[in-house]
C-alpha positions as CSV (number, residue, x, y, z in Angstrom):
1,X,0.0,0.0,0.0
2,X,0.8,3.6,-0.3
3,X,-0.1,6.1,2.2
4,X,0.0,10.0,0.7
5,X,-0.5,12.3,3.6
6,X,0.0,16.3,4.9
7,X,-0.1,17.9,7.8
8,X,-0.3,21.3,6.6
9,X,-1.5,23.0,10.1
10,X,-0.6,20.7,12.6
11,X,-3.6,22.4,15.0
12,X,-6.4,21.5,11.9
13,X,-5.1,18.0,11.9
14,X,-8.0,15.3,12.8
15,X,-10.3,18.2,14.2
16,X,-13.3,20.0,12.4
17,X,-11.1,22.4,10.8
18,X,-9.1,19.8,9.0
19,X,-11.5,20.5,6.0
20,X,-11.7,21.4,2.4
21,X,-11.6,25.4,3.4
22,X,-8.0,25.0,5.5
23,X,-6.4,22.7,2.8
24,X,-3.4,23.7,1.2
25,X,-4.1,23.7,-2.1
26,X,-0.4,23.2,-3.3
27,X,-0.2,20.4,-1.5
28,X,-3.0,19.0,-3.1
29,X,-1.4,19.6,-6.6
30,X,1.5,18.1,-5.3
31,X,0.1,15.1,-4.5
32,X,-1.8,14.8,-7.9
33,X,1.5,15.4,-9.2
34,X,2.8,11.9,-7.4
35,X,-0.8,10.4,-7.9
36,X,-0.4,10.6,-11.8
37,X,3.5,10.0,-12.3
38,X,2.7,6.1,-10.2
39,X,-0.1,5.8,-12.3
40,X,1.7,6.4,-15.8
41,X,4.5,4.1,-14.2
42,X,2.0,1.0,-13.3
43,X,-0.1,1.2,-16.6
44,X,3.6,1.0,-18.6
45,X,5.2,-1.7,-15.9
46,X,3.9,-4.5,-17.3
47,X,1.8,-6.1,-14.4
48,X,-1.1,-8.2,-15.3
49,X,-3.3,-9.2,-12.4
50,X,-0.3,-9.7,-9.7
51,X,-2.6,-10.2,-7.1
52,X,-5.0,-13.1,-8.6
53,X,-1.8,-14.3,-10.1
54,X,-0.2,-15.0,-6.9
55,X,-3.0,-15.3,-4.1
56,X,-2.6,-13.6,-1.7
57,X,0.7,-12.6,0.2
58,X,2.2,-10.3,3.3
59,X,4.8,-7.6,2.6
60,X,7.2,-5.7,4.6
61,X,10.3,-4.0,4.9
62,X,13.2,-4.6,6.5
63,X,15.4,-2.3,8.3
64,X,13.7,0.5,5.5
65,X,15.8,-0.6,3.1
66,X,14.4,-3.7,1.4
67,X,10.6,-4.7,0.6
68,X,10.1,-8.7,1.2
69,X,7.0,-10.7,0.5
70,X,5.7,-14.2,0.8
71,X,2.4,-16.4,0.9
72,X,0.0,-15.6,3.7
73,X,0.0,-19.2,4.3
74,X,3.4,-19.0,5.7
75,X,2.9,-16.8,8.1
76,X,2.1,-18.9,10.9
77,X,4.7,-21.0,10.6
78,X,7.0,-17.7,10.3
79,X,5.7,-16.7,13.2
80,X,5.9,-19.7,15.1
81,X,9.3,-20.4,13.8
82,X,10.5,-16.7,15.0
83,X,8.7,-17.0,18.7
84,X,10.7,-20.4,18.8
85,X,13.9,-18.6,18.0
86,X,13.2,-15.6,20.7
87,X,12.5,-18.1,23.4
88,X,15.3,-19.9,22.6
89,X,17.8,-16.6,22.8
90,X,16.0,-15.7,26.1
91,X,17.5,-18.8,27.9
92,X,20.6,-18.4,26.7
């Protein structure tokens, strides 16, 4: 997922005058700006249904640096396998 967010008056923000009236309207453009150049990129990348294609899957990051994915099916055992590992480390 992609989050696009502003704060442009941090005092507006999640109160009744975080509205249409107090919005920054070059932020707005800004973020149309980003909004379209993703949107050229996808259509042109070459993607055909990734998510049918594949079922369906978790992704993170790790340490911010790299994006990793895998099949939700795996998860519990990743899980399992990782609390095994931290239990394992705590008694050492």
């Amino acid at each position: 997922g992609i989050n696009f967010a502003f704060i442009g008056n941090p005092k507006h923000y999640h109160t009744p005058l975080d509205n249409l009236e107090n919005l920054d309207q070059r932020s707005l453009q800004h973020h149309g700006q980003n909004v379209l150049g993703m949107t050229r990129q996808l259509l042109h990348s070459g993607w055909e249904r990734p998510a049918e294609a594949r079922g369906d899957a978790v992704f993170t990051d790790l340490f911010a640096r790299w994006i990793i994915a895998w099949p939700a099916r795996w998860t519990p055992w990743m899980a399992g396998t990782l609390f095994a590992a931290m239990a394992f480390c705590v008694r050492l």
